[in-house]
Structure formats: structure tokens, C-alpha cells
C-alpha positions in Angstrom: -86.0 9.4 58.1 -86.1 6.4 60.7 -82.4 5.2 62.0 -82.5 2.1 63.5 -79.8 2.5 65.8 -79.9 -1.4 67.0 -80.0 -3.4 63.7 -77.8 -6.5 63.6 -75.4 -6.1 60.6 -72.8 -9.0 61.8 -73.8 -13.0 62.8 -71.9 -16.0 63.7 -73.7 -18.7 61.9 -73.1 -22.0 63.4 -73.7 -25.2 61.7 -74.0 -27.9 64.3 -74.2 -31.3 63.1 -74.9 -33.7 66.1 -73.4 -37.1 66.0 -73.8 -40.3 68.7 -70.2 -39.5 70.2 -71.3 -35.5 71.0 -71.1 -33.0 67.9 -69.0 -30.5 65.7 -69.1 -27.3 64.6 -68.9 -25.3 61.5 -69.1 -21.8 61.4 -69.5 -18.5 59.2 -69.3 -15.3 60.1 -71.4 -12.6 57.7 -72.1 -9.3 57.8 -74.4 -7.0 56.0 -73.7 -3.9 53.8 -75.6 -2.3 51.6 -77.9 -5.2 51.9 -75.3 -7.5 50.4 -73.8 -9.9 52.6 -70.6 -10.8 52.8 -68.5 -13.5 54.2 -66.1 -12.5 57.0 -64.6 -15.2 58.9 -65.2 -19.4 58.0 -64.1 -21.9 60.0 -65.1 -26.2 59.8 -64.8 -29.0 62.6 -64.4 -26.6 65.4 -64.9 -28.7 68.8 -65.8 -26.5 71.5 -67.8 -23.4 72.4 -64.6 -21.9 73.6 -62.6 -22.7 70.4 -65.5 -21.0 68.7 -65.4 -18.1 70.1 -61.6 -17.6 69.6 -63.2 -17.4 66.0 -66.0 -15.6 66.2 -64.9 -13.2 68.9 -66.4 -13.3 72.4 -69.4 -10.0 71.6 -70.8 -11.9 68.4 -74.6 -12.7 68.4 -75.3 -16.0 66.8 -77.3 -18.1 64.9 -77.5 -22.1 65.2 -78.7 -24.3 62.2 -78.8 -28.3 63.3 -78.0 -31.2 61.2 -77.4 -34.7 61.8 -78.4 -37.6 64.6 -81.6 -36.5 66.0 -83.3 -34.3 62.9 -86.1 -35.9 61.2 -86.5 -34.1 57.4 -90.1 -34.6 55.6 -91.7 -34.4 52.4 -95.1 -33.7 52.9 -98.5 -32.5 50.6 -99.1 -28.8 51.4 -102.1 -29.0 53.6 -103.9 -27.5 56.2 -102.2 -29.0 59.6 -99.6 -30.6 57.9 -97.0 -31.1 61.3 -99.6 -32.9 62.4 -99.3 -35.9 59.9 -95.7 -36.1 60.7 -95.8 -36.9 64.6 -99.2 -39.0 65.5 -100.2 -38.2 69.5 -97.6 -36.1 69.8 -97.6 -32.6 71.5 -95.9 -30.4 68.6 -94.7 -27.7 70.8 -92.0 -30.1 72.1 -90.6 -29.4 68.3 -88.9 -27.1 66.3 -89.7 -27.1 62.7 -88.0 -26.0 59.7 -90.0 -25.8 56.9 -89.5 -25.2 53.0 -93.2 -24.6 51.5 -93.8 -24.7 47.8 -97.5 -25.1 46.2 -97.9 -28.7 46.2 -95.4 -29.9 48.8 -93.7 -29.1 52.0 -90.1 -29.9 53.0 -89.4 -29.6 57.1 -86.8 -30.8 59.3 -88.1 -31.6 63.0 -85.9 -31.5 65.7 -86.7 -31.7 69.7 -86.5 -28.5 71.7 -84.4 -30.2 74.9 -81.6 -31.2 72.4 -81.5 -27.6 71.0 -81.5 -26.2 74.6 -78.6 -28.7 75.5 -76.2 -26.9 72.9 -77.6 -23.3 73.4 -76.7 -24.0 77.2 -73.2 -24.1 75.9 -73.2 -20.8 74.9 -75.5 -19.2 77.9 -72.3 -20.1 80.1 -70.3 -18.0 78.3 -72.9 -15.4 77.9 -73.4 -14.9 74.6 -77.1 -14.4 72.8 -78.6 -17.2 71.0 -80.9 -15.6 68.4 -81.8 -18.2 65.9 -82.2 -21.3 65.1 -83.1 -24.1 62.1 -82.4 -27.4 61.2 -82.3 -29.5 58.3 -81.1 -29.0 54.9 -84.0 -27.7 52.9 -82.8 -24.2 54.1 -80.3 -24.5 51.8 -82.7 -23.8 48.9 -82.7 -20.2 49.5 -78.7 -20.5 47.9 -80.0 -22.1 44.5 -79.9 -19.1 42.7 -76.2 -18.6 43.5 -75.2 -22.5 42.9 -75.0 -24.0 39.3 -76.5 -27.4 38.6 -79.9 -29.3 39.4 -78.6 -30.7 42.4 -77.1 -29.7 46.1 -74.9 -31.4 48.7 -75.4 -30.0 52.4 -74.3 -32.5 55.2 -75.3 -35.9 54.8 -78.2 -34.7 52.1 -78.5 -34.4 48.5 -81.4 -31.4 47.4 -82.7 -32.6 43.7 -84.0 -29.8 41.8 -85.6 -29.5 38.4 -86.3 -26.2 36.7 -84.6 -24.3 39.9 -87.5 -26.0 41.9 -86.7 -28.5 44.6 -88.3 -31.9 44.0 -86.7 -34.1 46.4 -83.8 -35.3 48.5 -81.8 -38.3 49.0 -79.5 -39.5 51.9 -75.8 -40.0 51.2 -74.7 -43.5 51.4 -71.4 -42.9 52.0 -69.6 -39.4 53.0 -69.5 -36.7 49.7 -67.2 -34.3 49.8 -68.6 -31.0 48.1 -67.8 -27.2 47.9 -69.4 -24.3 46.7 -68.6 -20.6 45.5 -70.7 -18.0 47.9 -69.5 -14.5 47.6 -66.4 -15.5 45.9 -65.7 -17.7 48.8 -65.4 -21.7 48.8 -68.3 -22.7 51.4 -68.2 -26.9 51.8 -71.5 -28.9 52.1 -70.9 -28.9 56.1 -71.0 -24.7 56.2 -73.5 -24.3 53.4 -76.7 -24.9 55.7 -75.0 -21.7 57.8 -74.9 -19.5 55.0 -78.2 -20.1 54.1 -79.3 -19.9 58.3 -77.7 -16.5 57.7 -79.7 -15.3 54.2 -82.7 -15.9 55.5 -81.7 -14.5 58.8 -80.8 -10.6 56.8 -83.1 -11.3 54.0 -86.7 -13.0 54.8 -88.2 -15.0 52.8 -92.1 -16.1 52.8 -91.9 -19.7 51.2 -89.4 -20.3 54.8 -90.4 -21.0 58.4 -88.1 -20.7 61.0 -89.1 -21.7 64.3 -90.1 -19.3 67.0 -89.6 -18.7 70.2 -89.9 -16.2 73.5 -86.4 -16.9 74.3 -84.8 -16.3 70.8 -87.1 -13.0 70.8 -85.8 -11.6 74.1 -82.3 -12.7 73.1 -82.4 -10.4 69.8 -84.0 -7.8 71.4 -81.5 -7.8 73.8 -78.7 -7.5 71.1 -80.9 -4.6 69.1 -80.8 -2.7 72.8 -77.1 -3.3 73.4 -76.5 -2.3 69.6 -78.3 1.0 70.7 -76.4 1.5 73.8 -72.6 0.8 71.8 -73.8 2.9 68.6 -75.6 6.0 70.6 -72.1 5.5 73.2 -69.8 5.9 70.1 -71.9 8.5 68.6 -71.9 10.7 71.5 -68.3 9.9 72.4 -67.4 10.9 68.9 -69.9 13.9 69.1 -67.9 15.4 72.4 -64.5 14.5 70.7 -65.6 16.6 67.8 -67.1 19.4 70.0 -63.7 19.4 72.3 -61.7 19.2 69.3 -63.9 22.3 67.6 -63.1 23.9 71.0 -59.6 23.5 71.2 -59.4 24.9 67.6 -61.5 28.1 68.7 -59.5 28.3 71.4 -56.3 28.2 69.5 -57.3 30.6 67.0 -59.0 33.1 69.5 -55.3 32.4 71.4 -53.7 33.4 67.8 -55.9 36.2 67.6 -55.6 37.5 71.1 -51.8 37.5 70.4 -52.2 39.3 67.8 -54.2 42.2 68.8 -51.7 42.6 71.8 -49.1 43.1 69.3 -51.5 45.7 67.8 -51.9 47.2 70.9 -48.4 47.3 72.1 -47.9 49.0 68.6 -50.5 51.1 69.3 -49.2 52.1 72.6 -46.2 52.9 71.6 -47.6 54.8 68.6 -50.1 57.2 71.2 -46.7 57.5 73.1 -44.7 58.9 70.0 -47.6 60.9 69.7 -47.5 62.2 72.7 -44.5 63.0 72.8 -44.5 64.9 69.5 -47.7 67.0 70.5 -45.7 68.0 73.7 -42.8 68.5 71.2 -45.3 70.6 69.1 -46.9 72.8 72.2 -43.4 73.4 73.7 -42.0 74.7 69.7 -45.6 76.8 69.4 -45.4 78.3 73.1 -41.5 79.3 72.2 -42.2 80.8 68.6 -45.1 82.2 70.1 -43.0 83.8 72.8 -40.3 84.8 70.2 -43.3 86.6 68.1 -43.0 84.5 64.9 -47.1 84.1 65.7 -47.4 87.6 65.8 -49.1 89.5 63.2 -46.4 92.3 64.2 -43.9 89.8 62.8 -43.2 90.0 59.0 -42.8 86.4 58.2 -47.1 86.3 59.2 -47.1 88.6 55.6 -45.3 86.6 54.3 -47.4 83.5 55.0 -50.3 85.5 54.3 -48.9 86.6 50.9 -47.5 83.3 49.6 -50.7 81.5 50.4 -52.9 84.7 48.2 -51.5 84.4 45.5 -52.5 82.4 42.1 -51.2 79.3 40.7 -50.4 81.0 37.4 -48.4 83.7 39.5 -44.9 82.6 40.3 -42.1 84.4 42.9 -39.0 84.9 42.0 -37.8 87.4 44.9 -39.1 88.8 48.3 -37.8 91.4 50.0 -38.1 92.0 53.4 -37.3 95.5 55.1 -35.1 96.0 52.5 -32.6 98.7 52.9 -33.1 102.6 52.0 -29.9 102.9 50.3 -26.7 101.9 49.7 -24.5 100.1 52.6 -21.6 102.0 52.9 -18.4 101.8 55.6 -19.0 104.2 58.6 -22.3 105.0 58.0 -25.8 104.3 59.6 -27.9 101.5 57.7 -31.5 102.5 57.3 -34.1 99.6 57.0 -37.6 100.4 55.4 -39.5 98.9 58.5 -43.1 98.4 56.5 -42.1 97.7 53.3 -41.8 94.2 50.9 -41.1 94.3 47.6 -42.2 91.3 45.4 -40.4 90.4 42.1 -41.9 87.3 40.2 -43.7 86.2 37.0 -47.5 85.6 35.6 -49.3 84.4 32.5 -51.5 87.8 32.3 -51.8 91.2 33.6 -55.7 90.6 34.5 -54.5 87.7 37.2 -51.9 90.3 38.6 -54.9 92.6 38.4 -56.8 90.6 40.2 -54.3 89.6 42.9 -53.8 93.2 43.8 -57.5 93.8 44.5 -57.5 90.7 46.5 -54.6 91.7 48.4 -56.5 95.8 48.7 -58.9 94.2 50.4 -56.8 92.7 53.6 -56.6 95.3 56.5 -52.5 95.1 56.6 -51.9 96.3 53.3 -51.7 100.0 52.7 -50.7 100.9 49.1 -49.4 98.9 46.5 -47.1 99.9 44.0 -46.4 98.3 40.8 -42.9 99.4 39.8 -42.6 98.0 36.9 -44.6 94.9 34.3 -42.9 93.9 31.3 -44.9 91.2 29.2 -42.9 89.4 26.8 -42.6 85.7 25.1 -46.1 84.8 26.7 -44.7 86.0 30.1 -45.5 89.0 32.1 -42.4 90.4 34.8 -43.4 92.3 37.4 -42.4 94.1 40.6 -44.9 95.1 42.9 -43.9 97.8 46.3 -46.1 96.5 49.1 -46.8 98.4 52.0 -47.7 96.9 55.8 -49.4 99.2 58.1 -51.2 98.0 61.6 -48.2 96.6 62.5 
């Protein structure tokens, strides 16, 4: 894709009609978007350069179109060297011609260059690029297909047309006061040659020939590189606004997250300190049952672990008995505690799972004999009570 970073998409069109007192100016400002122009600014009778560019604005690039005291307008047959039937031993390049060709006749409008160069002085004072210029009012046939009826009034000039084809022209007598609708906006016959300066200006046309010259090249070039240097400016001003503003939002968030994950970490912290402090907790309780023997295999509750954890799901306690006594507590005498011995009362489904629990429990080196003192299966339920004894203690 080619970008054209210094196209001109905005002109001051200037209509300057020269009279024997000095001149006037009418001007319209157009501007190009999606290669439809559009009327911006208008303004008629303006008297000054400065005045204009109160207008126009003092950065605009402009076009001048000349009409009036001092522009000679031909009709001509469409032949080889035609300028040169129009001045006889005269050196054409002192000239700027404005010519309208169509198959059998040509319609120009002549105008000397040092009357041109005394207006476009005007404007080099104040600095502002001259990129164009025309004269007459046969430019104004590039508007036809916008304007309704077989005739059109621009300056001092009537255009005759027949079948949308321009056959003649005819000075005005006496002034004619005339306005056209361009782009939904009331031109008068004293802008009109401006607008049309300005179509042909966006929108070439072959059947037109506008005058050339070196200095109106350079000028335009000179607003194409300017154009460059504002649009590529913006761009990369924009560019580093978006890139610090991308920034500034990374920044923010990686701000929001750091934030966040020092919260974590003071969580954290102070999570690995509680746990700290609850394995020190934890040691200090394991070194004091430890020291008490409650670790010990010599201590009964290690059994009793050892038991509980043995036995089946479908095997249920309903009693231990640790050390139990060896008989009866009475007043005065002696109690006697069976050191070694645990007796078991509690419930299961089927005699082969308290079967089976016995051999598993036969099998551990603490257990000496086993006793089953009584079993009693009834309503789908088997009681038993078994007589455990603990030796290696």
C-alpha cells in the first residue's frame, strides 16, 4: 500500500478579478474527502491579502484563478500551434494560458505573467505558497454537470452550451447578478471560476490546460514536504503518547499487582510464622509426651492405638478396658490391677471378620493370647468379648 504522507487535501481558491482602480477578491476554501470535495469557508469582495487570510487562515496553500482587466479569452479551431494565431510576433512564454479544448475548437484565456507575479507578490510577503494559477472563465465548464440550464454566468461572461457542450460565450453588457448551488452551497458567478480552479486542481481533467510553471512546482512541492513533516510530526507525537500512555497503564497495573503480591506475601509471612510457631508448639508437646512415655510402646494407650486402628469397619467398640481390676474394690483392702491385660467388648456383622481380626492381631509381637469370653449372634448382630493379653512390655 503507498501512503502519501504529503497530499494536499485543503485549498484556498482565490478568484481575483483585476479592475483599472486595483482588484478584489473572492474566495473558497475546499477540502477533499473521500475524493469528494466539499466547500468549507466562502467569502466575496475581500480587499486585501491580509483580510484574506483572516479567512483563509495564515498556513493555507492557495490557488489564484484571474478574471477581468487584462485577460484576453479566445475561440479558436483546434489546430496544431494554435497560441500562436492568437499573439502575432509575440514571444508566448511571456503568457499564461488557460485553455478549454474540445474536437473542433479551443477556448483559452491569456493573461501576462508580470501581472500574475504582481498579485502572487502579495502573498510571498506574507509567506504563503502560491501553487496554481488560471484565468478566464472557460474553466468553469468543468461545473456543467453540476449546474442546470444551457447557459453559465461567471464574472463578466456568459458560457453558451448546447447538448452539455460549450459553444460559445458572450460578454455582459451590463453587470448580472447570478448564483449557483455547489455542494449544497450558494456559489455567485464572481466565486464560481474558484470552484472550478479548485475541481480541476483535486480532480484532473484532460480536455483542461493549466499553465505551468517552475515556481508553482517548487511551491507545491514545498507544501507536499511540509505536509510530510506536520503529518509524520503528529504521527509520531501521537505514536509516543500512545506508547507513554501504554506505559503508564503497565506501569499501573504491574504497581496493582506488585501491591498485591506484597499482600500475599505479608499473608504468607505471617502464615510460615503461625507455622512456625505451631511446629515448635508440636516438637515441644512430642518431646514432653515423649518424656512422659505416652510414645512408648511400654505405655498402654500405644495398644490401644495399635488396636483401634486393626480393626474392621464392620467391627464396632463398645468398651475397652484397660488394666482392669482383679476383683472387687472393697474398704481397707489392697486393689490389684491386671498389669497386661485389655479386655474388648463391642459388636460385628459375622464371626468370620472377628475370626479374621484375631489372626491379624496373633500375628503382632505384643499380643500373647487371646481369649474370647463370650460371642452371642443375634438379630443380624454378633456380641463379643474378647481377653487380650500384652506381653514385651
Amino acid at each position: 500500500m503507498n501512503i502519501n504522507l504529503g497530499h494536499i487535501n485543503k485549498i484556498a481558491s482565490v478568484s481575483v478579478i483585476l479592475k483599472d482602480d486595483g482588484y478584489v477578491f473572492n474566495v473558497v476554501v475546499l477540502k477533499r474527502k473521500n475524493k469528494l470535495l466539499q466547500i468549507v469557508k466562502q467569502a466575496s469582495y475581500v480587499h486585501s491579502v491580509e483580510e484574506l487570510l483572516k479567512i483563509t487562515g495564515k498556513y493555507c496553500s492557495f490557488i489564484l484563478h484571474f478574471s477581468g482587466k487584462g485577460v484576453l479569452n479566445k475561440k479558436v479551431e483546434n489546430r496544431t500551434n494554435y497560441r500562436s494565431k492568437i499573439f502575432m510576433n509575440t514571444n508566448l512564454e511571456d503568457f499564461y494560458f488557460t485553455d478549454f479544448v474540445s474536437e473542433e475548437f479551443v477556448f483559452t484565456s491569456v493573461i501576462r505573467k508580470n501581472v500574475v507575479q504582481e498579485i502572487i507578490d502579495l502573498f510571498n510577503v506574507k509567506l504563503n505558497h502560491i501553487i496554481g494559477v488560471s484565468s478566464g472563465p472557460f474553466i468553469t465548464n468543468i461545473l456543467k454537470s453540476q449546474i442546470i440550464g444551457n447557459s453559465i454566468v461567471v464574472n463578466d461572461f456568459e458560457l453558451l452550451f448546447e447538448k452539455q457542450e460549450l459553444i460559445g460565450y458572450e460578454k455582459l453588457k451590463q453587470d448580472k447578478v447570478k448564483s449557483y448551488l455547489i455542494d449544497n452551497k450558494k456559489v455567485n458567478q464572481n466565486e464560481l471560476s474558484a470552484v472550478a480552479h479548485a475541481s480541476l486542481f483535486f480532480l484532473l481533467n484532460d480536455n483542461f490546460i493549466l499553465p505551468l510553471d517552475d515556481m508553482f512546482s517548487s511551491s507545491k512541492l514545498e507544501t507536499e514536504q511540509k505536509n510530510i513533516f506536520i503529518r509524520f510530526g503528529a504521527f509520531m507525537l501521537i505514536f509516543f503518547i500512545v506508547i507513554l500512555l501504554g506505559n503508564m497503564i503497565y506501569l499501573d497495573s504491574l504497581n496493582k499487582r506488585i501491591n498485591v503480591n506484597y499482600m500475599e506475601l505479608s499473608l504468607s509471612e505471617e502464615t510460615l510464622n503461625q507455622v512456625g510457631k505451631l511446629s515448635e508448639e508440636k516438637n515441644r508437646k512430642e518431646k514432653m509426651l515423649s518424656s512422659s512415655g505416652l510414645m512408648n510402646k511400654q505405655f498402654l494407650s500405644f495398644f490401644l492405638k495399635e488396636l483401634s486402628n486393626s480393626s474392621p469397619n464392620e467391627i464396632v467398640f463398645d468398651k475397652v478396658s484397660i488394666r482392669p481390676y482383679s476383683n472387687e474394690v472393697k474398704k481397707n483392702f489392697k486393689i490389684e490391677i491386671k498389669e497386661n491385660i485389655v479386655y474388648v467388648l463391642g459388636e460385628t456383622q459375622t464371626s468370620k471378620v472377628l475370626s479374621e481380626w484375631i489372626e491379624q492381631l496373633n500375628q503382632k509381637e505384643w499380643i500373647g493370647e487371646i481369649d474370647i469370653l463370650n460371642y452371642i449372634y443375634s438379630k443380624g448382630r454378633g456380641e463379643f468379648e474378647l481377653k487380650i493379653e500384652i506381653i514385651n512390655v
